[in-house]
Z-matrix of the N, CA and C atoms (Angstrom, degrees):
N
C 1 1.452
C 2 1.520 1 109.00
N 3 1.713 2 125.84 1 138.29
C 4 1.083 3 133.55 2 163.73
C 5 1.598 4 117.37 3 -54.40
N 6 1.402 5 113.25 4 112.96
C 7 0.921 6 115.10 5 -172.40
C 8 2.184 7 102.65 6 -96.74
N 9 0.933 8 91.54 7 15.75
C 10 1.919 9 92.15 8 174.32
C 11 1.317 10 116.22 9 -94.82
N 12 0.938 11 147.16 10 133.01
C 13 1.927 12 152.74 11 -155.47
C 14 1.835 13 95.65 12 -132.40
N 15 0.974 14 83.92 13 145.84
C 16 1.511 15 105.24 14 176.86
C 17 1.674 16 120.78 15 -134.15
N 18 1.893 17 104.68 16 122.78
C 19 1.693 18 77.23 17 -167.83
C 20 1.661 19 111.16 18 -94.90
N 21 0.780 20 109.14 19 166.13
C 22 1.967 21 122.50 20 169.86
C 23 1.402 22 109.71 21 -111.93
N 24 1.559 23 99.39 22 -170.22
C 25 1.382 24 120.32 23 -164.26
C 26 1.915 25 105.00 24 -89.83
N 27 1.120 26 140.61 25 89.96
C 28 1.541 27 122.62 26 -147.24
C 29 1.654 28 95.62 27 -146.69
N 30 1.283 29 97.90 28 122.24
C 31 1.537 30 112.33 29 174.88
C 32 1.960 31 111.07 30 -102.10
N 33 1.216 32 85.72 31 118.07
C 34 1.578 33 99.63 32 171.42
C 35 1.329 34 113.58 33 -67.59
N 36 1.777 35 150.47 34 83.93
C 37 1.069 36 150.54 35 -111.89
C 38 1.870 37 92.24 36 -137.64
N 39 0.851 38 131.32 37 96.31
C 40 1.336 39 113.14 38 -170.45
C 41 1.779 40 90.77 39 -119.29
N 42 1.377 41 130.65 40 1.43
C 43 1.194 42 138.15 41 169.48
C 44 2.034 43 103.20 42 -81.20
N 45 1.204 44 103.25 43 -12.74
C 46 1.764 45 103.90 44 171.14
C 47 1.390 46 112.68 45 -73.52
N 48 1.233 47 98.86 46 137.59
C 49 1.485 48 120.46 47 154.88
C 50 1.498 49 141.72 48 -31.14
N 51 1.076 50 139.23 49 -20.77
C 52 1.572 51 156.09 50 -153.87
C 53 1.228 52 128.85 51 123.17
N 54 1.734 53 129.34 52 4.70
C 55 0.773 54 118.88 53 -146.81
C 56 1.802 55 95.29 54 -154.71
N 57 1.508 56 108.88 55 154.12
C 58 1.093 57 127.49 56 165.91
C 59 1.580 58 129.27 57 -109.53
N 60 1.394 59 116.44 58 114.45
C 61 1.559 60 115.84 59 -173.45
C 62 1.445 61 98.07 60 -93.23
N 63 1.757 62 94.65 61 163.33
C 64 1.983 63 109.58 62 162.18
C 65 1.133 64 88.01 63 -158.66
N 66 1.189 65 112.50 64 141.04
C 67 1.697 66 134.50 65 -166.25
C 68 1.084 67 114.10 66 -71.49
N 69 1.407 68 131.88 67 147.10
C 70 1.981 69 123.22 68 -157.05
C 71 1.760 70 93.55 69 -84.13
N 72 1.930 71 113.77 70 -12.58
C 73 1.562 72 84.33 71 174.50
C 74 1.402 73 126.40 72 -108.89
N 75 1.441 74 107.81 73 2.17
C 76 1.591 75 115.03 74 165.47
C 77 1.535 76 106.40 75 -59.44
N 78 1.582 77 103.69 76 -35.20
C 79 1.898 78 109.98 77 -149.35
C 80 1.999 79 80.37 78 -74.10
N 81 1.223 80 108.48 79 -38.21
C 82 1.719 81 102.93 80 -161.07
C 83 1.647 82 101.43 81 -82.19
N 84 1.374 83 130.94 82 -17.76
C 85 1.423 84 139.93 83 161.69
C 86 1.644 85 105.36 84 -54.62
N 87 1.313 86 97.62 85 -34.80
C 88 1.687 87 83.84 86 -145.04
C 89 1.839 88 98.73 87 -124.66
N 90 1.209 89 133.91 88 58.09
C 91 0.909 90 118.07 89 -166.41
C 92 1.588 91 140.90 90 -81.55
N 93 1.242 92 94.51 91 -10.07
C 94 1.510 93 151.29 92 169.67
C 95 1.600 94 91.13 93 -45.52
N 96 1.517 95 131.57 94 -46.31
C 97 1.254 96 115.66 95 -146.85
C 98 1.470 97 95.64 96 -134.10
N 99 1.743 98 105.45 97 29.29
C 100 1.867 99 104.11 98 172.99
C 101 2.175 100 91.10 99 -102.07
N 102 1.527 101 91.50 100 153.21
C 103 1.875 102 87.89 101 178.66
C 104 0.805 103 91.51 102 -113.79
N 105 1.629 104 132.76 103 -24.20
C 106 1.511 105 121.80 104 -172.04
C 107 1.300 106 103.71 105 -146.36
N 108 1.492 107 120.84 106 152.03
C 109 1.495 108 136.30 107 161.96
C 110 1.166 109 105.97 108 -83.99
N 111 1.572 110 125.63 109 -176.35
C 112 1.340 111 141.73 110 134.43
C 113 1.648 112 117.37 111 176.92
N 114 1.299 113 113.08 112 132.64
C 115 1.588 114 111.18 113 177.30
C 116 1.120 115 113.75 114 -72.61
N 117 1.563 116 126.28 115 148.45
C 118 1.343 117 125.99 116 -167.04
C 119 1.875 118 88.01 117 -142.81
N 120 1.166 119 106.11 118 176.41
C 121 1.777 120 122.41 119 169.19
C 122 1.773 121 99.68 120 -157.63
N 123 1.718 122 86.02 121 109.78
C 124 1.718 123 105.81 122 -157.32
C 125 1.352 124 88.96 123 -148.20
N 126 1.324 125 118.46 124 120.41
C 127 1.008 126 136.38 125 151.27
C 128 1.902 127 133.12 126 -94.70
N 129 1.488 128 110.87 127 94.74
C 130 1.933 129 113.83 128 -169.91
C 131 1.652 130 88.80 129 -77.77
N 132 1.225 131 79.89 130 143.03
C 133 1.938 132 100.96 131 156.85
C 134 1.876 133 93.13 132 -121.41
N 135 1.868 134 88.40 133 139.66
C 136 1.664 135 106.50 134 -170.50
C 137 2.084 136 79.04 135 -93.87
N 138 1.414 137 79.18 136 -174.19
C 139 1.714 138 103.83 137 -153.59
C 140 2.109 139 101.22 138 -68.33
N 141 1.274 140 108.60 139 -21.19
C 142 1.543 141 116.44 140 170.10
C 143 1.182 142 106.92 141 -37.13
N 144 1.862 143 97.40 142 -50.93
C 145 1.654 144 102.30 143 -163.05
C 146 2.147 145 94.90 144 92.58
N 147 1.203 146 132.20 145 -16.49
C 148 1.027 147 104.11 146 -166.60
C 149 1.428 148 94.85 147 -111.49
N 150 1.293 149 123.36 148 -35.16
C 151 1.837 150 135.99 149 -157.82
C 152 1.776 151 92.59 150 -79.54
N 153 1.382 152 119.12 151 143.56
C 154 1.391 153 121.97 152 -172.02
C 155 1.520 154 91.38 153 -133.47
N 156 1.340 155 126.31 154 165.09
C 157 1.287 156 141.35 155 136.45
C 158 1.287 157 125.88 156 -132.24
N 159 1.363 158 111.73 157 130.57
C 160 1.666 159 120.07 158 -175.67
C 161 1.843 160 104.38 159 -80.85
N 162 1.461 161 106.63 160 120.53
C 163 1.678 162 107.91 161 168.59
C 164 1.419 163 107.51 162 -117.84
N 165 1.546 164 86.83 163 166.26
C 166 1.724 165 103.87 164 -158.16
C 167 1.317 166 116.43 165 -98.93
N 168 1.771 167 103.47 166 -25.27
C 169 1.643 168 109.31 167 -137.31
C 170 1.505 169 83.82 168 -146.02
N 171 1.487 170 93.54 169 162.97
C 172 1.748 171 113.09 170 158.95
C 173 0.983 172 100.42 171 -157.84
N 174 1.588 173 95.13 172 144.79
C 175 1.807 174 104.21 173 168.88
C 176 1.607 175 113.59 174 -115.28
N 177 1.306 176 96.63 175 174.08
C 178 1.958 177 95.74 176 163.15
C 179 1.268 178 92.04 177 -128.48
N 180 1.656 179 96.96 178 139.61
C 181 1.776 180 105.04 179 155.05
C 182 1.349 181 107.23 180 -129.69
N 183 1.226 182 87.36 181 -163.49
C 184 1.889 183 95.60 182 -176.93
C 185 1.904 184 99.96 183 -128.90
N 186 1.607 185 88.82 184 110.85
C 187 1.226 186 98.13 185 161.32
C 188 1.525 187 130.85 186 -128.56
N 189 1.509 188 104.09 187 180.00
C 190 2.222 189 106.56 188 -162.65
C 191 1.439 190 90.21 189 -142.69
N 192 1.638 191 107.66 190 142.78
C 193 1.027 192 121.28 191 160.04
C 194 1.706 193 114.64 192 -140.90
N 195 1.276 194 106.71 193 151.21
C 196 1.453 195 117.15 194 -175.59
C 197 1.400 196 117.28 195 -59.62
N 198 1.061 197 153.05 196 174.22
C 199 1.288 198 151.53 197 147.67
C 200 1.574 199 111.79 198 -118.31
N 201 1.635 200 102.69 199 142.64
C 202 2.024 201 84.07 200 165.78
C 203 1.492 202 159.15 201 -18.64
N 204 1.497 203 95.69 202 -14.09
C 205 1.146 204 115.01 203 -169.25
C 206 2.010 205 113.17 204 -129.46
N 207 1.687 206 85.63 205 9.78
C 208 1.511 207 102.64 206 161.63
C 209 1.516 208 108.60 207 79.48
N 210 1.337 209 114.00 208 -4.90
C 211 1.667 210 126.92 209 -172.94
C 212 1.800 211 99.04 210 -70.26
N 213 1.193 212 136.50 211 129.73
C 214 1.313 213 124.67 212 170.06
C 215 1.841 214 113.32 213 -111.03
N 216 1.530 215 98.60 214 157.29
C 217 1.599 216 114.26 215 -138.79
C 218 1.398 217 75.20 216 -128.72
N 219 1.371 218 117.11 217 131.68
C 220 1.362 219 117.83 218 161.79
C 221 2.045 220 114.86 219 -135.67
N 222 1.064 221 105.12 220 146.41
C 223 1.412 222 98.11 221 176.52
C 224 1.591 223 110.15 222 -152.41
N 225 1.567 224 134.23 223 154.57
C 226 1.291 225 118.09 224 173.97
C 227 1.964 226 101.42 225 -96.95
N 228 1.205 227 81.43 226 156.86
C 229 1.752 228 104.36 227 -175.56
C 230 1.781 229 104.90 228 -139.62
N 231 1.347 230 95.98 229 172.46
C 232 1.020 231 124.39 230 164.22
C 233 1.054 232 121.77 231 -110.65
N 234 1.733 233 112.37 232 136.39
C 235 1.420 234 108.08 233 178.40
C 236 1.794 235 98.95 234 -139.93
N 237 1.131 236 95.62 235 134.95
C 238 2.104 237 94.49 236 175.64
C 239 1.551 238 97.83 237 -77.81
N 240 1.199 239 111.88 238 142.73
C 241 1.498 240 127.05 239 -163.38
C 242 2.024 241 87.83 240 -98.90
N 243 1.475 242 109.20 241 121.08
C 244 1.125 243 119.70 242 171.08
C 245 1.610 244 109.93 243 -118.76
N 246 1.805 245 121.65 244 135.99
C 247 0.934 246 151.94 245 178.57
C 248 1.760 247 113.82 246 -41.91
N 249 0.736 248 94.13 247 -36.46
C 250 2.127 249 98.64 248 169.37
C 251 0.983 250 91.03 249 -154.93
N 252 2.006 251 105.19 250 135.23
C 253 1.720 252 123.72 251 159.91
C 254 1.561 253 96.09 252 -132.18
N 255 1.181 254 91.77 253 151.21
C 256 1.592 255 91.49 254 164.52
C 257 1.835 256 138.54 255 -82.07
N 258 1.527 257 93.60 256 -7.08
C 259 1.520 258 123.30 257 165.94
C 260 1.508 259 101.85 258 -118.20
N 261 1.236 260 116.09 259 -175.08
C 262 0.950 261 143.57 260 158.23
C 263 1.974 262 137.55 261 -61.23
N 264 1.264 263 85.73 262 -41.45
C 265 1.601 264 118.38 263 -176.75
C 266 1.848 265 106.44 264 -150.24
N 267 1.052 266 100.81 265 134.53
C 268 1.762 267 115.92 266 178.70
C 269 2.020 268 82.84 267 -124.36
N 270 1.259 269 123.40 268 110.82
C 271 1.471 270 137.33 269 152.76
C 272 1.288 271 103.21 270 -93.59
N 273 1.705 272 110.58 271 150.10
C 274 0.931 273 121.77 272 162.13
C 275 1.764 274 117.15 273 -130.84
């Protein structure tokens, strides 16, 4: 396993719903670093409450984050790949 990490654009989102996004053009940049596919039929509502987007897909990757004490935490997740983010990754 590649032990080299690369960071992105990634919002720690703990105001989300159940779910973890990654943007449909990081996921198509980077394909190298999806382990799994899968089709889904998921419908997000944004923070209006009125604007929806229908997604197709989810991936898992493997991601790390630092802690206060500089120790890094890594785990793979799933995230449904949504059509515009304003980061890269929205975690929750």
């Amino acid at each position: 396993m590649d032990k080299t990490w690369t960071q992105y654009e990634t919002l720690l989102d703990s105001g989300a719903l159940g779910s973890s996004f990654a943007s449909q053009l990081w996921v198509q940049q980077h394909p190298e670093a999806i382990m799994e596919r899968r089709n889904i039929d998921y419908e997000v509502k944004f923070g209006d409450s009125k604007t929806s987007q229908k997604l197709k897909e989810e991936v898992k990757v493997r991601v790390a984050v630092k802690d206060s004490n500089g120790k890094k935490h890594s785990a793979d997740i799933w995230c449904k790949v949504q059509k515009s983010l304003a980061k890269d990754f929205f975690i929750i």
